[in-house]
C-alpha positions in Angstrom: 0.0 0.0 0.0 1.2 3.6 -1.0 1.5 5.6 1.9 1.3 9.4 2.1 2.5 12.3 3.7 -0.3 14.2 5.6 1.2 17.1 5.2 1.5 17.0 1.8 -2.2 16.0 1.0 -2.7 19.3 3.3 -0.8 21.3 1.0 -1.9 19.7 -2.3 -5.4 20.7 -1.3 -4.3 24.6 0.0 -2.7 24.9 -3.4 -5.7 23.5 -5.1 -8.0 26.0 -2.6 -5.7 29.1 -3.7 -6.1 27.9 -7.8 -1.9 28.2 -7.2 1.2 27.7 -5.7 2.0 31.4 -5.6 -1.4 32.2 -4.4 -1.1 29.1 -1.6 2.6 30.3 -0.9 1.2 33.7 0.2 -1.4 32.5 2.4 0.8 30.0 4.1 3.6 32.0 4.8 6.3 29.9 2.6 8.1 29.6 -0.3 5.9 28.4 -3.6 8.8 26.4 -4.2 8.8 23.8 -1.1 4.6 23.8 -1.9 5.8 22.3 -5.2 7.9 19.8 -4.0 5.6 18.2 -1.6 2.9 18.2 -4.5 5.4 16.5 -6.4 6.3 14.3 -3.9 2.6 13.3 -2.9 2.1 12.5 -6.9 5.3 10.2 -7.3 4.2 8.2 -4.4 0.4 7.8 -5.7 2.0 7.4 -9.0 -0.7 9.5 -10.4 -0.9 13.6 -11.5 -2.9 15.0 -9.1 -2.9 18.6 -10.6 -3.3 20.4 -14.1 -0.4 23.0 -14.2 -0.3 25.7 -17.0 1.4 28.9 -16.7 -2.2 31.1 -16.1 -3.7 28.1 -13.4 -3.5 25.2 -11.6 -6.2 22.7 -11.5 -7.2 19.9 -9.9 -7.3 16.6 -12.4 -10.2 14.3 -11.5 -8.0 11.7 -9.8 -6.8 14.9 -7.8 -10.9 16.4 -7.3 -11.8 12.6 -6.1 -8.9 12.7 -3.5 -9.9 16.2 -2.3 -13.3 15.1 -1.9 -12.5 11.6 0.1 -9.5 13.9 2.3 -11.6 17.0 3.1 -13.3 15.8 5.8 -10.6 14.9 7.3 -8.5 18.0 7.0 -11.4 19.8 8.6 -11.9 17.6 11.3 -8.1 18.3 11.7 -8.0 21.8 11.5 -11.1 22.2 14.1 -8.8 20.1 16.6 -6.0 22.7 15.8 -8.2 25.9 16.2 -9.8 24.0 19.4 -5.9 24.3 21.0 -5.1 27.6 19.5 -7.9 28.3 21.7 -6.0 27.5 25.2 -4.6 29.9 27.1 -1.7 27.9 27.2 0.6 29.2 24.6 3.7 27.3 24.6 6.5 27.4 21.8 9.0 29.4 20.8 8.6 33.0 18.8 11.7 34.5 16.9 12.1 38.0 16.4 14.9 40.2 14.0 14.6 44.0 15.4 17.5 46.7 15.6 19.1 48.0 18.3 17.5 50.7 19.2 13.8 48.9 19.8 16.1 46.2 21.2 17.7 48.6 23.7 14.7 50.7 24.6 11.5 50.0 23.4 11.1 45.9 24.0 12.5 45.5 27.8 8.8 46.3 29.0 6.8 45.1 26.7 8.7 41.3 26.5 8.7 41.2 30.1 4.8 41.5 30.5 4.2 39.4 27.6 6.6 36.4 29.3 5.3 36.7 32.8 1.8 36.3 31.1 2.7 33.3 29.0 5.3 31.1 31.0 5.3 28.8 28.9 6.8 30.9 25.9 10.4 30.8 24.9 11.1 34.0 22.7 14.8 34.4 21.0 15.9 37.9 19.7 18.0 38.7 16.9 19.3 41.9 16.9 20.1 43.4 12.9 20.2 46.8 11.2 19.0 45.7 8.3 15.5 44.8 6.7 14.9 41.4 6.6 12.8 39.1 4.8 11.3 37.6 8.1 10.3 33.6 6.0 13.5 33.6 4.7 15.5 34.4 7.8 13.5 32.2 10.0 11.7 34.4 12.1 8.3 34.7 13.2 8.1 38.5 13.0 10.4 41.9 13.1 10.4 45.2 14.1 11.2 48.1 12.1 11.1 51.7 11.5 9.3 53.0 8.1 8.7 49.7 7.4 7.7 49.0 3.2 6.9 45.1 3.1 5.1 42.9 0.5 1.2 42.7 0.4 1.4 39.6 2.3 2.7 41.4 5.3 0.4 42.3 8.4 2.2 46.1 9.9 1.1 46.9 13.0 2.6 49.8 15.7 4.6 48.4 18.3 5.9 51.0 21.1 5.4 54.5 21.2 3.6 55.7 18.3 6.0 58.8 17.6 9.4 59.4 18.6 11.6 62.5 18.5 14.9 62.8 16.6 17.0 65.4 18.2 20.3 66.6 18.5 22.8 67.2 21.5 26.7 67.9 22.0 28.5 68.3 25.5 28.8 71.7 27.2 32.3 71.6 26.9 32.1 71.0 23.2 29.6 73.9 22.6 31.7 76.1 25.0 34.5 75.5 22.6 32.6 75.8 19.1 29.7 77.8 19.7 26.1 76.7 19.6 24.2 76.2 16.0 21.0 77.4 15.6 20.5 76.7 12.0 21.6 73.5 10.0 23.5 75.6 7.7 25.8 76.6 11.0 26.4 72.7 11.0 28.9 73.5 8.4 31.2 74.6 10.8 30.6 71.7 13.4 31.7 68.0 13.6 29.1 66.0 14.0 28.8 62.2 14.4 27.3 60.3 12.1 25.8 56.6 12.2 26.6 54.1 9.8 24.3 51.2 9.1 25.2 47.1 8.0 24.5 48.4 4.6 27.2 51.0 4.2 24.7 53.2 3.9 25.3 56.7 6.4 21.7 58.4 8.5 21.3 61.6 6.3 21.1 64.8 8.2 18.0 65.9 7.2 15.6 69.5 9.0 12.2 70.1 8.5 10.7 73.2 9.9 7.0 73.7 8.7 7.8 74.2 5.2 11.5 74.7 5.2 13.5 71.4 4.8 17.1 71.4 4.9 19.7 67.9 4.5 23.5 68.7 5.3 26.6 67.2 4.5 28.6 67.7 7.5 32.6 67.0 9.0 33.3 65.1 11.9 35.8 62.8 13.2 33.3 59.9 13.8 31.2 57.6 12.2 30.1 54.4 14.0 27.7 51.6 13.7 27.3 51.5 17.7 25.0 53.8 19.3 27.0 53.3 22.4 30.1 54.7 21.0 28.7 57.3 19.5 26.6 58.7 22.4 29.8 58.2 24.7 31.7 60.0 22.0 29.4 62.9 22.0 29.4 62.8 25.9 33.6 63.4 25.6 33.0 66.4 22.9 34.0 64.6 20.1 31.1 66.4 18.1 27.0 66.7 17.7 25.3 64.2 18.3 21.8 63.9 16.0 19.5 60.6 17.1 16.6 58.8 18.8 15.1 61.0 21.8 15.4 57.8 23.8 19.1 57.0 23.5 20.1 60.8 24.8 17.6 60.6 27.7 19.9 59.2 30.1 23.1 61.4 29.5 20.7 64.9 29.2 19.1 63.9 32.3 22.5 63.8 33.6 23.6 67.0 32.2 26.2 65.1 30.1 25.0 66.2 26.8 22.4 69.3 26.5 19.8 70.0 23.8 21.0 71.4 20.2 18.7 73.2 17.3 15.4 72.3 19.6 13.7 74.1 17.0 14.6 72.0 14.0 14.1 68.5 15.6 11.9 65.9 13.9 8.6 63.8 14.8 9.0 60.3 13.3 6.6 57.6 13.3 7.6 55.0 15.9 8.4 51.0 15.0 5.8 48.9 13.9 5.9 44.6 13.9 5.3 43.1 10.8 4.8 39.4 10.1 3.3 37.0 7.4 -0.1 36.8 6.8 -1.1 33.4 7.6 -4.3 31.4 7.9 -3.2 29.3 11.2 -0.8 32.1 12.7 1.9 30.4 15.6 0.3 30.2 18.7 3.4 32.2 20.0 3.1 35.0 17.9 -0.6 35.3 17.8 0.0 36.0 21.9 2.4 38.7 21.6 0.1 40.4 18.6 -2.4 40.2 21.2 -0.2 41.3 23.6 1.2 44.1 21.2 -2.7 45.4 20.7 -3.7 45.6 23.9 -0.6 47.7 25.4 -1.5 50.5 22.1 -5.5 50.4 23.2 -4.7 50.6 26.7 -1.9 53.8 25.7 -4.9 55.3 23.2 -8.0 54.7 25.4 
């Protein structure tokens, strides 16, 4: 007796629901690819084509409609246990997340710490990265980012504080020493230090003020892809310091590094999660969206 993969009858039938592997791909969260393989696998070990393929559709062939109608049952009865569990509020499993630094460092302490005391059970691992990331490909279950632009198949949500200020700051003893801009074409005559992400790719200096908007190339001895350094360089007068509000709290509060251009500093919009769109969504992940949610209505209500 041929025996077959379960899986793969579930996928041969999501691909025949979708009317594609592309389509199916989407709604799964995986690569059309590994769909076709275990449609291809299913059919060498029935020895029998279970699918029409032409490069506008994909069919099922009557051998493939008979076995969707003798399987479907089953798959539902299977999928109803599944949704039955994904109903306990015991969420256990492990959720993967790819976010930079600065949500790493700042924005995700509180809001992990709540979501782990509330689901014990949950082992979360955190990848920290500069860069974009294709989330499916890299093995993750979701990622944070700023300005995020993903593919349709995405679900963007805010995560943190929904707007954040990018400001500047330099040491006393560095303005006492260079004099204090007030306009970003003074900048010309100031160091400033500069970040540098993964990519190669340096932040811009870039001023808005109501209609005016100004981006400057500037000089400086520094450029750095730690926020660390570059906040303890500007705390030893090294230069200006132009960044996230929340990685100069600490050293203004302390007098450290004081306020530079106040007038000129940017609202952004804060992080936001974004994940694949899937019909049956980890339990893990489905907990922290929840979880996500619920901190933004409670911060909005």
């Amino acid at each position: 007796m041929k025996k077959a993969n379960l899986e793969d009858v579930s996928i041969f039938a999501a691909v025949a629901d979708a009317g594609g592997f592309r389509s199916a791909a989407r709604k799964l969260g995986v690569r059309a690819s590994s769909l076709s393989d275990a449609v291809q696998r299913l059919e060498a070990r029935l020895d029998i084509r279970l699918l029409n393929r032409s490069t506008r559709s994909v069919t099922p062939t009557e051998a493939g409609q008979r076995l969707l109608e003798r399987f479907r049952p089953a798959l539902d009865d299977i999928n109803a246990a599944l949704d039955g569990i994904s109903d306990s509020s015991d969420v256990a499993g492990t959720l993967k997340l790819n976010v930079p630094a600065i949500v790493a460092t700042h924005i995700l302490p509180p809001i992990i710490t709540g979501f782990l005391k509330a689901h014990p059970s949950v082992r979360m691992e955190i990848s920290v990265d500069e860069s974009f990331v294709d989330v499916v490909a890299g093995g993750f279950d979701a990622g944070v980012r700023y300005e995020v632009n993903v593919d349709r198949d995405m679900i963007v949500i805010p995560i943190g504080p929904r707007e954040q200020r990018y400001i500047g700051a330099a040491s006393p003893d560095y303005l006492e020493r260079h004099g204090v801009p007030h306009h970003p074409r003074d900048l010309a005559d100031h160091a400033c230090i500069r970040h540098r992400f993964p990519s190669g790719r340096v932040m811009p200096l870039e001023f808005r003020k109501r209609d005016q908007v100004f981006r400057v190339s500037s000089r400086g001895q520094l450029v750095a892809e730690s926020m660390d350094l570059e906040v303890a360089a500007a705390v030893g007068g090294l230069g200006i310091i132009f960044t996230f509000d929340v990685s100069l709290e600490a050293a203004m509060a302390r007098g450290d590094l004081v306020p530079v251009m106040p007038d000129w500093w940017l609202t952004v919009p804060g992080p936001s999660l974004y994940f694949p769109s899937r019909r049956h969504m980890p339990l893990p992940l489905r907990a922290f969206v929840d979880h996500v949610k619920q901190l933004h209505g409670a911060k909005t209500a």
